[in-house]
Every structure is written in structure tokens, then in C-alpha cells.
MIDO-8605 format. One record per residue (C-alpha): residue in one letter; x, z, y. Coordinates in nm, 4 decimals, always signed. Each point is the difference from the previous one (the first is absolute). Last residue first. Layout:
! residues N
<node><type>A</type><u>X</u><w>Z</w><v>Y</v></node>
...
END
This chain:
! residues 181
<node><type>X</type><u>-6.6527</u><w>+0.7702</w><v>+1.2275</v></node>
<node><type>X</type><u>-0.1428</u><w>-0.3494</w><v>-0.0572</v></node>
<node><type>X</type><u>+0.2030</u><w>-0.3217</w><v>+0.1138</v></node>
<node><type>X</type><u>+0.2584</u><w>-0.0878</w><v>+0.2114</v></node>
<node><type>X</type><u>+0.0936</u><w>+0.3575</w><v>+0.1008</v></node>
<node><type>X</type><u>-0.0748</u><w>-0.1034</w><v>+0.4083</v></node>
<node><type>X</type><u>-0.2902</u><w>-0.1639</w><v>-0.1320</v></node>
<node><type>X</type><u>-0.1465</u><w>+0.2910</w><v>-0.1741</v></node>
<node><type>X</type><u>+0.1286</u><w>+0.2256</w><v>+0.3095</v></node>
<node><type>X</type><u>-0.2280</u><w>-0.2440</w><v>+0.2322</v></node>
<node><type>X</type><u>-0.2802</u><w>+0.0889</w><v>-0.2592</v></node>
<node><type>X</type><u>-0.0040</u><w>+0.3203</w><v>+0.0013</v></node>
<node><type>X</type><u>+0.0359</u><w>-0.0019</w><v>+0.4247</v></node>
<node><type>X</type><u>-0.3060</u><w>-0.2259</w><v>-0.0017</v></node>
<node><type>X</type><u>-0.1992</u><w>+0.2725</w><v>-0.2953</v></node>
<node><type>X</type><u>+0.1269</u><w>+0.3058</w><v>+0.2110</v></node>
<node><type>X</type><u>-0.1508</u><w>-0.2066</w><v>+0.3009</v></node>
<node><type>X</type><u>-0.3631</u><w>-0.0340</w><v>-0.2232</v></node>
<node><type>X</type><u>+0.0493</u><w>+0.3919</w><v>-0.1276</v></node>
<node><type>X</type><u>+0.0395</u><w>+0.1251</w><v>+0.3576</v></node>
<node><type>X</type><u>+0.1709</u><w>+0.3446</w><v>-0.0291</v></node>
<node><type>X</type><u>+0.3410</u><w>-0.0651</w><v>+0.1603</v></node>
<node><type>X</type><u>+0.2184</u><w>+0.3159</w><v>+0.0743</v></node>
<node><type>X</type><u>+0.2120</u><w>-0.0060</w><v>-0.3003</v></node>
<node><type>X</type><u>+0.0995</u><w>-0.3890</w><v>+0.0312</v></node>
<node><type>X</type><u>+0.1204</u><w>+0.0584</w><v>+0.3593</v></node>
<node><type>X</type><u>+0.4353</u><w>+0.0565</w><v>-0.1152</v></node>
<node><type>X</type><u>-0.0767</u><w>-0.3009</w><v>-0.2203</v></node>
<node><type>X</type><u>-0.1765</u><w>-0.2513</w><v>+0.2291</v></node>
<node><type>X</type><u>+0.2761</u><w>+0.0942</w><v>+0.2967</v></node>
<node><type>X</type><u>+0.2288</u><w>-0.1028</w><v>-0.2580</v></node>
<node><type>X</type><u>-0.1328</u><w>-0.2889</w><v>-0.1022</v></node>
<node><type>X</type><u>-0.0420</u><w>-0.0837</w><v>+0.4337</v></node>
<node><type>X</type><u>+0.3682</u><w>+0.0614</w><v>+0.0326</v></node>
<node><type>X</type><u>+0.0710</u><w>-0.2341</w><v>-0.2838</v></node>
<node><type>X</type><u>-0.1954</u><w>-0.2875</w><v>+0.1044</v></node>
<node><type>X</type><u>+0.1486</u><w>+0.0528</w><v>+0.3615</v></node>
<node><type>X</type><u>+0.3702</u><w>-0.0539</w><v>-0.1631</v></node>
<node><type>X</type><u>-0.0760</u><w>-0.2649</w><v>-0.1672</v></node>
<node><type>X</type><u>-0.1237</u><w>-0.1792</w><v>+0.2690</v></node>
<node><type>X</type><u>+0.2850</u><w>+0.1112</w><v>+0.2183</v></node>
<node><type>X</type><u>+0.2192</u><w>-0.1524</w><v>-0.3175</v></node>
<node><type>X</type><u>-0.2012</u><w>-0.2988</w><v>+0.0270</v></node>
<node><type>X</type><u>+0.0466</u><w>-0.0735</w><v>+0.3631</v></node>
<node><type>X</type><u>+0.3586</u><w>+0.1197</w><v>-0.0331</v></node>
<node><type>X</type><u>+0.0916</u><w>-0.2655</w><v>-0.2471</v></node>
<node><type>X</type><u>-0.2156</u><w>-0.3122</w><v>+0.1810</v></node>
<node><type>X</type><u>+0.2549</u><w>+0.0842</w><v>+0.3180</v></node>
<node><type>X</type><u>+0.2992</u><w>+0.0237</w><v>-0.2165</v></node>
<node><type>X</type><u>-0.0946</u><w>-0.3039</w><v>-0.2094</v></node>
<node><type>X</type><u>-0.0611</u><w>-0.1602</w><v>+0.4231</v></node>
<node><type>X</type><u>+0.3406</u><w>+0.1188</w><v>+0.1069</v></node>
<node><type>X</type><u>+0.1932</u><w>-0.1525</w><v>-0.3056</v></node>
<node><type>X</type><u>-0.1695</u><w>-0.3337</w><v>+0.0067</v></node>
<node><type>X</type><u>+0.0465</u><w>-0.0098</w><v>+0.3613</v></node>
<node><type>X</type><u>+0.3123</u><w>+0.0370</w><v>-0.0145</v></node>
<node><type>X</type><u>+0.0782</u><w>-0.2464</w><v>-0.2630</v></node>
<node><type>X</type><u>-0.1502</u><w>-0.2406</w><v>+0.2231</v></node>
<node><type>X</type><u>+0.1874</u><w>-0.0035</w><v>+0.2952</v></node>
<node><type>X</type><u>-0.2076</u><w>-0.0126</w><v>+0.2943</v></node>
<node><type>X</type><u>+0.1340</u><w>-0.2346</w><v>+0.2823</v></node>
<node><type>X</type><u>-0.0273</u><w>+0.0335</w><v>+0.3589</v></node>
<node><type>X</type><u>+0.3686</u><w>-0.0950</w><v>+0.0268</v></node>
<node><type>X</type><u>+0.0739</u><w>+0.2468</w><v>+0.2752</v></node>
<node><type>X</type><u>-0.3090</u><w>+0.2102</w><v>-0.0590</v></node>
<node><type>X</type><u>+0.1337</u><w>+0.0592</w><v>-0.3776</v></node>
<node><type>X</type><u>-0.2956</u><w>+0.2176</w><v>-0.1641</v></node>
<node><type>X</type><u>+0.1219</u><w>+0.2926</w><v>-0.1667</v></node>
<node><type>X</type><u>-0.1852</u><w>+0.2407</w><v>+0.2247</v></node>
<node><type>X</type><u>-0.2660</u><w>+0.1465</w><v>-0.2260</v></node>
<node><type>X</type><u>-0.0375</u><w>-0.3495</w><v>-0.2084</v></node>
<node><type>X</type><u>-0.3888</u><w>+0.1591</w><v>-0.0716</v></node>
<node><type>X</type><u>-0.0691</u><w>+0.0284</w><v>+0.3615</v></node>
<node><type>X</type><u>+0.1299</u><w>-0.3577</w><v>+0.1341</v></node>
<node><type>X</type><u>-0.2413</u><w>-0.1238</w><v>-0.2953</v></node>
<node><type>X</type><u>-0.2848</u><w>+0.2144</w><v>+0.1876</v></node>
<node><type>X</type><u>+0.1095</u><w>-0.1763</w><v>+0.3376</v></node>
<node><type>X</type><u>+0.0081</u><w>-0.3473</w><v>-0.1192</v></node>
<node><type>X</type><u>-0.3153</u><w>+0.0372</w><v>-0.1504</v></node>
<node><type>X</type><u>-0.0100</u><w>-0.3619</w><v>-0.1600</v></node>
<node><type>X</type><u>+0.0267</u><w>-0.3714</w><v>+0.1703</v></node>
<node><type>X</type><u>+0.3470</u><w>-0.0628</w><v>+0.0777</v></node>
<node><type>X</type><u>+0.1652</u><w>+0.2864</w><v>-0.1556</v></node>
<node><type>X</type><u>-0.2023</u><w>-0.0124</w><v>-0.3066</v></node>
<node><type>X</type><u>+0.0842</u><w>-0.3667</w><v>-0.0280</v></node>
<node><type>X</type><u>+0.3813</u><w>+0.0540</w><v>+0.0839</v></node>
<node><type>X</type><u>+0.0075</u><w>+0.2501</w><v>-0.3064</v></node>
<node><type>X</type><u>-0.1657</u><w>-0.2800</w><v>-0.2169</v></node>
<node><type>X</type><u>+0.2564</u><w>-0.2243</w><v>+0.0580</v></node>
<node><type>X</type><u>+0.2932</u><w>+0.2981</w><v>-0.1160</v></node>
<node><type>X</type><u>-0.1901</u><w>+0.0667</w><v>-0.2643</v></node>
<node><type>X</type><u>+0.0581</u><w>-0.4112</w><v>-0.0976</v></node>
<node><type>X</type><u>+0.3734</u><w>+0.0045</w><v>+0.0956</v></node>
<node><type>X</type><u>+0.0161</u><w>+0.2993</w><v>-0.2120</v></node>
<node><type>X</type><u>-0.1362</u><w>-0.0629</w><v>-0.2838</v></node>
<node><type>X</type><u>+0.1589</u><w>-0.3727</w><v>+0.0205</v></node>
<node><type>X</type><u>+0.3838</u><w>+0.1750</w><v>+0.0152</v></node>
<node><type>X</type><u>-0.1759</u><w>+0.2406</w><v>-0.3125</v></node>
<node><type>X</type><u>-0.0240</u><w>-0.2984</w><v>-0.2320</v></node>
<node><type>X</type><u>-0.3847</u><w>-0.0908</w><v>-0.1322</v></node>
<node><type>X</type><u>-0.0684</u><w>+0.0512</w><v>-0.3619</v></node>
<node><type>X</type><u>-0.3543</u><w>+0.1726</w><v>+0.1758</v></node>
<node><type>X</type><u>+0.0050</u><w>+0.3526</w><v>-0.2402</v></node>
<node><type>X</type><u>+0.3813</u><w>+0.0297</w><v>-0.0006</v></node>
<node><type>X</type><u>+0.0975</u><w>-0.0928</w><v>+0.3334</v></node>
<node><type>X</type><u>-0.2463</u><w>+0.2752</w><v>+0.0865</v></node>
<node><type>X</type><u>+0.1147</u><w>+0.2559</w><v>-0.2342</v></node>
<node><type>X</type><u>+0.4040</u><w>-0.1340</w><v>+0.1277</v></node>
<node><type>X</type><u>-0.1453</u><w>+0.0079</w><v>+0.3541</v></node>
<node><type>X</type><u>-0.0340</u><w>+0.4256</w><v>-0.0383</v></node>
<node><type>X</type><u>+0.2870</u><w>+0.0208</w><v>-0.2025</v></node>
<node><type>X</type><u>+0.2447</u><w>-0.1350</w><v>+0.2786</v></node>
<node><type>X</type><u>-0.2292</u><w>+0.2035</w><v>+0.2525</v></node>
<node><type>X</type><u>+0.1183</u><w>+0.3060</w><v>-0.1849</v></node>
<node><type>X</type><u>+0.3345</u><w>-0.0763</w><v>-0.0307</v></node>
<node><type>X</type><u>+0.0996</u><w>-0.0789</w><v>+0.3632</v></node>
<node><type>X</type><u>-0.2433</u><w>+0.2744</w><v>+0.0762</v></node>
<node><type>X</type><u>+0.2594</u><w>+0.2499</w><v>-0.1298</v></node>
<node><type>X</type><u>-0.1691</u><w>+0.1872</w><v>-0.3029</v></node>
<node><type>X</type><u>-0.1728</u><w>+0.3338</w><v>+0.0442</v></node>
<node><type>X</type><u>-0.3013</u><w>-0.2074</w><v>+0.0666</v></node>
<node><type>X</type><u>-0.0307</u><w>-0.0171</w><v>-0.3904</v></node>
<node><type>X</type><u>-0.3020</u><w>+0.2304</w><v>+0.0224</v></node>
<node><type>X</type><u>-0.2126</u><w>-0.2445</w><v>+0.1799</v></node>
<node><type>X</type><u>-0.0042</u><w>-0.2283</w><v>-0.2344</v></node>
<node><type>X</type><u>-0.3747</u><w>-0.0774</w><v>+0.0090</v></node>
<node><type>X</type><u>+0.0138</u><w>+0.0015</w><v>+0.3903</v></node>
<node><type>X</type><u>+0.2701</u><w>-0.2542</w><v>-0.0563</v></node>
<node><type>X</type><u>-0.1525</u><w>-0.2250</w><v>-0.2052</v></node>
<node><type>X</type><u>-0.3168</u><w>+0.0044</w><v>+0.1920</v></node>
<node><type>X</type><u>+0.1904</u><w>-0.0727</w><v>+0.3456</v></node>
<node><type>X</type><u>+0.2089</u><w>-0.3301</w><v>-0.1795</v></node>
<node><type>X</type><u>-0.3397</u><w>-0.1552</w><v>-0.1836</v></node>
<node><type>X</type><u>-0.1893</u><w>+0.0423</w><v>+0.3590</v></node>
<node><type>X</type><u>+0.3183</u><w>-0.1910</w><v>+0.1203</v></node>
<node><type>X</type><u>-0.0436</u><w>-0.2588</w><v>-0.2424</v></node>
<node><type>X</type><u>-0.3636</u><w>-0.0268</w><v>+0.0381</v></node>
<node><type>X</type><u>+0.0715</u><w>-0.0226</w><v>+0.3854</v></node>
<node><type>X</type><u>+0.2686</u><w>-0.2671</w><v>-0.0829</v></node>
<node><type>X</type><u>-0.2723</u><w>-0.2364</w><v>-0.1390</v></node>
<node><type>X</type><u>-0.1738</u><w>-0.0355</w><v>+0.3114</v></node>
<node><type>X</type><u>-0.3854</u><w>+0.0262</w><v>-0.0322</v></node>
<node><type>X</type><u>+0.0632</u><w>+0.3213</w><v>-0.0277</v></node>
<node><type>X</type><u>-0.0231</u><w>+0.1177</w><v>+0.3228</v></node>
<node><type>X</type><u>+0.1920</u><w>+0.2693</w><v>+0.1509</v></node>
<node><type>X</type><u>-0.1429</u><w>+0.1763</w><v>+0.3296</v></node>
<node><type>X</type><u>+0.1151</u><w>+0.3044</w><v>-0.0189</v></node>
<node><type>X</type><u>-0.3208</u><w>+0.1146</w><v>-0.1064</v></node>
<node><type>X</type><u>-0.0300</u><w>-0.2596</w><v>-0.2746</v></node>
<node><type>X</type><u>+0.4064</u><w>+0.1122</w><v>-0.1383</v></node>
<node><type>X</type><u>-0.1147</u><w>+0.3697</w><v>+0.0231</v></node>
<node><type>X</type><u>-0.3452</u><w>-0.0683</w><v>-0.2227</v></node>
<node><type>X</type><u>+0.2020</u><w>-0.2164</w><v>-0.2736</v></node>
<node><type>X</type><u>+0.2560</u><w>+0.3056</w><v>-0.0242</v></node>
<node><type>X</type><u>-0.3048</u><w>+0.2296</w><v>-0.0684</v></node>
<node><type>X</type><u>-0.1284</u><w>-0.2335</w><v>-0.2399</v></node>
<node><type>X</type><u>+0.3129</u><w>-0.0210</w><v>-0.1880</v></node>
<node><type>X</type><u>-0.0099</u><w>+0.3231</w><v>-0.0078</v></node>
<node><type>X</type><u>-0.3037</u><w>+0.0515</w><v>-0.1238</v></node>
<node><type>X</type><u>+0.0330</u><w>-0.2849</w><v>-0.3013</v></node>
<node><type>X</type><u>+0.2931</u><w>+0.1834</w><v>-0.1053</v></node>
<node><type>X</type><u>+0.2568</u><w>-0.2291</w><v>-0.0513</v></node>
<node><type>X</type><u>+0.1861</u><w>-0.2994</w><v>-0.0474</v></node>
<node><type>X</type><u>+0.0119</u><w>-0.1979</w><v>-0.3229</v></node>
<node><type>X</type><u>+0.3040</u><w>-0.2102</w><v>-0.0359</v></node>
<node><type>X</type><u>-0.0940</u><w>-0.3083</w><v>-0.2612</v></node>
<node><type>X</type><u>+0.3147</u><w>-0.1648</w><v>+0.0542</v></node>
<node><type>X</type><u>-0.0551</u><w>-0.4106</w><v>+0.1168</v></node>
<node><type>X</type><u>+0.1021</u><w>-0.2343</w><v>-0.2310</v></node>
<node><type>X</type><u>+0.3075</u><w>-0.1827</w><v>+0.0918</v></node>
<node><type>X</type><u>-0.1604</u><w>-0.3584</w><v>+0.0056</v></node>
<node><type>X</type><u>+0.2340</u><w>-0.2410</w><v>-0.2607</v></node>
<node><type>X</type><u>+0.2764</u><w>-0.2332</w><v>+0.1486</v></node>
<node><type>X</type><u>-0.0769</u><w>-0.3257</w><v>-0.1313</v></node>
<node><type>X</type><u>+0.3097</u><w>-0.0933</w><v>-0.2676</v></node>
<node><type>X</type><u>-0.3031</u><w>-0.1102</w><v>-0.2725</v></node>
<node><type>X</type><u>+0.1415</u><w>-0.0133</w><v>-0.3200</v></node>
<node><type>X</type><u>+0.0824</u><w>-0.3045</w><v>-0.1904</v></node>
<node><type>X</type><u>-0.0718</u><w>-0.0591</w><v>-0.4282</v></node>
<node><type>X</type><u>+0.2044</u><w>-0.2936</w><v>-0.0007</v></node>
<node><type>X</type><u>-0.1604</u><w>-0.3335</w><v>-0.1837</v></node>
END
């Protein structure tokens, strides 16, 4: 008797790709519900996958978008095992969704007049890059504000005299340092 070998094709295991910063993927999930995304359609979790990859690589904007978006769907091509045409065909059905039955008007906003009137199509990649650069300012204004108001704390410090807000402001510092000063 022959020892034979199965010649089934074997299941490409799918790449454990971890995404994120559980805030910004948060963030990203609260934009695609207030468009009007839902995620009962698999392409929405795609897409969602697509934004919070590219508001976590932010930095490497300085690339073409060609590029960018090729490395965006290659995370996400990654994580499902799924081939980018079907990525796209899929964020694409989720686009026409939101367009039928979301906030047509705030999604109009976030494209920032890259919509195609004549074809009344949204291309995807666009809207990937506008809404990361939409989620990017947010936080950055965020940022921003959180700094202002430390510094407003610090240049005030000398003229407060309650011990119980001395204590709060203490103890926002402690968390600030990540642990005891």
C-alpha cells in the first residue's frame, strides 16, 4: 500500500494584522454611523479597516496616494485573506448604501468636492483619504485644546489657594506623568 497525500488545496490562513488604537478606531466607527454606514455589510468593516489604517499612518501621506491606498488594502487584504479587486467591489457596495440611506449631505461634506456629479459615484479611495484627514484634525484640535488648557493650568498654578482644587489639579498632573510625581 502507497502512503498518498491529500492534493486538496489547503485554507490560506488568515494574517493576524492587528489594527489600532482602540480610540481611533472608535472615532472612525462614529464617522462611518453618522454618515450613514452600517455594518451589517461587510464592506463597511472593510472600509472602517481602510480609514483607521490611514489615520494611524498618517505620517506617510508624503507618499503619492497611488502608494498609500496600495498599502492601505494590502493591511486589509492582509487581516480578511480577501483580494483587494473584492475590497473594493465590496466598499464600493457599502458606499451606495450610505448614499442611499445615510447623511447624504454630511458625506457630501467630508469628500469636500471630489464627488463626480456626472457619474454620481464616490470613489472609495477618496473617501478613505478625506475622512483619515478629517478624524486627523479632530484629534490634533483635541490635542491642541488639551494643551492650551495645561498651559493655562501652569501659568494660574501660583494664584490658586484651594487645597481640594490644588489636590484635582495634583492629581490630573499625576496622571498626566503616569504615575506619582
Amino acid at each position: 500500500m502507497q502512503n498518498r497525500t491529500s492534493t486538496m488545496p489547503v485554507a490560506r490562513p488568515k494574517i493576524a494584522v492587528q489594527f489600532c488604537d482602540p480610540e481611533i478606531k472608535q472615532r472612525v466607527t462614529n464617522e462611518l454611523l453618522k454618515i450613514g454606514f452600517s455594518f451589517k455589510y461587510v464592506g463597511t468593516h472593510y472600509l472602517s479597516d481602510c480609514v483607521t489604517v490611514a489615520v494611524e499612518q498618517h505620517s506617510s501621506i508624503g507618499i503619492s496616494v497611488r502608494s498609500f491606498m496600495g498599502y492601505i488594502t494590502g493591511a486589509v487584504t492582509e487581516k480578511y485573506g480577501v483580494d483587494k479587486t473584492t475590497i473594493g467591489t465590496l466598499i464600493n457596495g457599502a458606499v451606495e448604501k450610505a448614499l442611499i440611506f445615510g447623511n447624504v449631505d454630511y458625506l457630501l461634506s467630508i469628500l469636500q468636492g471630489t464627488y463626480d456629479y456626472d457619474n454620481q459615484k464616490i470613489s472609495y479611495s477618496s473617501l478613505i483619504m478625506n475622512l483619515a484627514e478629517k478624524i486627523w484634525v479632530d484629534i490634533k484640535q483635541e490635542y491642541q485644546s488639551a494643551k492650551d488648557l495645561k498651559e493655562q493650568i501652569k501659568e494660574n498654578l501660583d494664584n490658586i489657594t484651594d487645597p481640594i482644587l490644588l489636590s484635582g489639579i495634583y492629581n490630573i498632573v499625576v496622571s498626566w506623568k503616569g504615575g506619582a510625581i
